[in-house]
N, C-alpha and C positions, 0 to 999 in steps of 0.2 A: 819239537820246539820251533822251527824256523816255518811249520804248518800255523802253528799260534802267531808266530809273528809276521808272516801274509795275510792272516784273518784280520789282524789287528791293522795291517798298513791300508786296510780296503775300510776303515773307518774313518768318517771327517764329525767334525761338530759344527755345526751351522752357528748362526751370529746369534742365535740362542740361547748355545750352549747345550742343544741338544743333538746327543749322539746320532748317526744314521749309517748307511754304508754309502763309501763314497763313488758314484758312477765312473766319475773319470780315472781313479785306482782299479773298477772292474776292467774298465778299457784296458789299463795299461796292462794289468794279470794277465787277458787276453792275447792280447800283443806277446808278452813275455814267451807264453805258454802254445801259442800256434809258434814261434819262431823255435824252442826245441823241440817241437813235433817235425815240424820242418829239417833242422838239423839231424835230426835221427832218421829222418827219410831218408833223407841225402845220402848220408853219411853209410847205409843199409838197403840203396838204393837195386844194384843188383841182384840181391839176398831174397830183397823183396820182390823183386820182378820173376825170379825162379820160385815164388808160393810158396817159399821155406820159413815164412816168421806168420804164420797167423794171427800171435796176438798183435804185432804192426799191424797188419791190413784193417783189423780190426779198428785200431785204433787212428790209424789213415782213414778208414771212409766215418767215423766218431765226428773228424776232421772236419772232412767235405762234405759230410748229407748236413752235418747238423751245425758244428761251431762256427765253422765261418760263415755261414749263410745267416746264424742269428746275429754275429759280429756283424758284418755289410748292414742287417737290419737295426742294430742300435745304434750305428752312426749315422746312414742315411735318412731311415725316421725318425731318430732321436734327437742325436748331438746334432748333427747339419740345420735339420732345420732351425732349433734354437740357438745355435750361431749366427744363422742368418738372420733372425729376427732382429740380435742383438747388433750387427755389424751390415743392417739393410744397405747402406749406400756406399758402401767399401768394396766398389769395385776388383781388385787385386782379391780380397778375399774370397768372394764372388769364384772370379777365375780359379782361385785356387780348389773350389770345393767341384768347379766343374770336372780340375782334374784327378782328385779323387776318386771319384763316379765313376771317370772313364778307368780307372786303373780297378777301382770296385769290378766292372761290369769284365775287363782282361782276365781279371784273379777265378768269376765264375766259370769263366769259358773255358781259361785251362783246366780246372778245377772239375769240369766236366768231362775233358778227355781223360783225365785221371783217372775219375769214378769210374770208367767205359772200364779200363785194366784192371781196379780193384774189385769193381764187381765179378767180377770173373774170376780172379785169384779167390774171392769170398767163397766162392760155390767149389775149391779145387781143384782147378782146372789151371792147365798153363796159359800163357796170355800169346798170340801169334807174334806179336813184337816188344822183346823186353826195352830193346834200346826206346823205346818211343816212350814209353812210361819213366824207366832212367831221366832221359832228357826232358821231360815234364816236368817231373820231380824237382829238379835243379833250377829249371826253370821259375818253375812259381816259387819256390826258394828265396831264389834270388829276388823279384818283383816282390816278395813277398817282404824279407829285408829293407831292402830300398824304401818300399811303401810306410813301413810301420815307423823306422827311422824319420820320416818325413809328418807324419802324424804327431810323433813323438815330441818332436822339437817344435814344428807349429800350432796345431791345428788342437791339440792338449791344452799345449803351452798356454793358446789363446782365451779356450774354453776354460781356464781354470781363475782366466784373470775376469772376463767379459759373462759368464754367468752366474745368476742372483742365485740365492739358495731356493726361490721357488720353481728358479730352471731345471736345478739339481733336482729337487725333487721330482719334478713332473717327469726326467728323462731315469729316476732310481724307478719309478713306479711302472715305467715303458718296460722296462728292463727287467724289471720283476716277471711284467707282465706274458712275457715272452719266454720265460724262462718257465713259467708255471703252465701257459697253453701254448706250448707250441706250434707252429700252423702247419 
């Protein structure tokens, strides 16, 4: 039931009255759903670091190879820029999407030292240092929290007021589009 009623919340009706799925609800699932991956990380963090939960690892580099890197990519070419189109001379806002970007570009990097440890636990192998993966883990965690909270309450908030339904659509069709060939 509550799968039917996540299906159902990722639906908007434009000024038409006609149904579609709505981007900025995909976001948010996103959001939702990397933040309990993350807690399960954490929370299974040296379990995982001794190669003892393969369907986590699994589902940790699901994570990192594939879901955040399309996320970073539906907001950076998608939502961002059509905010900015919408809010060109709004300095502040401006500022704020530059520091997105930079928190975007922190989240890959550690996200890369991660992958270094999980690809190694992938193939069965122990990893030379568990704490470094541990304290990774927590780490982008945490950034990871902070970041989406901050999305959450602005940068959403903003896009839900400031773009037209042909915004929404051009950024449902990016989004599609990415999801159907991925690069």
């Amino acid at each position: 039931m509550s799968e039917v009623k996540a299906f159902t919340n990722l639906r908007m009706q434009d000024r038409e009255g006609r149904d579609s799925l709505n981007p900025i609800a995909v976001i948010r699932e996103d959001h939702e759903r990397q933040i309990r991956l993350c807690d399960t990380l954490t929370d299974m963090a040296e379990t995982l670091a001794e190669g003892n939960q393969p369907a986590l690892v699994l589902s940790a580099l699901s994570l990192f190879r594939e879901e955040l890197p399309r996320h970073i990519k539906d907001e950076e070419e998608g939502l961002f820029p059509l905010l900015e189109k919408r809010l060109s001379g709004d300095r502040q806002f401006t500022a704020m999407l530059k520091q997105l970007r930079n928190e975007h570009e922190f989240d890959e990097d550690l996200a890369d030292f991660i992958l270094e440890d999980l690809a190694i636990l992938e193939k069965g192998h122990t990893i030379p240092n568990p704490q470094r993966l541990y304290n990774n883990l927590r780490a982008f965690a945490e950034a990871l929290r902070r970041h989406t909270a901050w999305e959450e309450t602005t940068v959403l908030t903003i896009a839900e007021e400031q773009l037209s339904d042909t915004d929404l659509d051009q950024l449902r069709r990016e989004m599609v589009e990415r999801r159907l060939n991925p690069a």
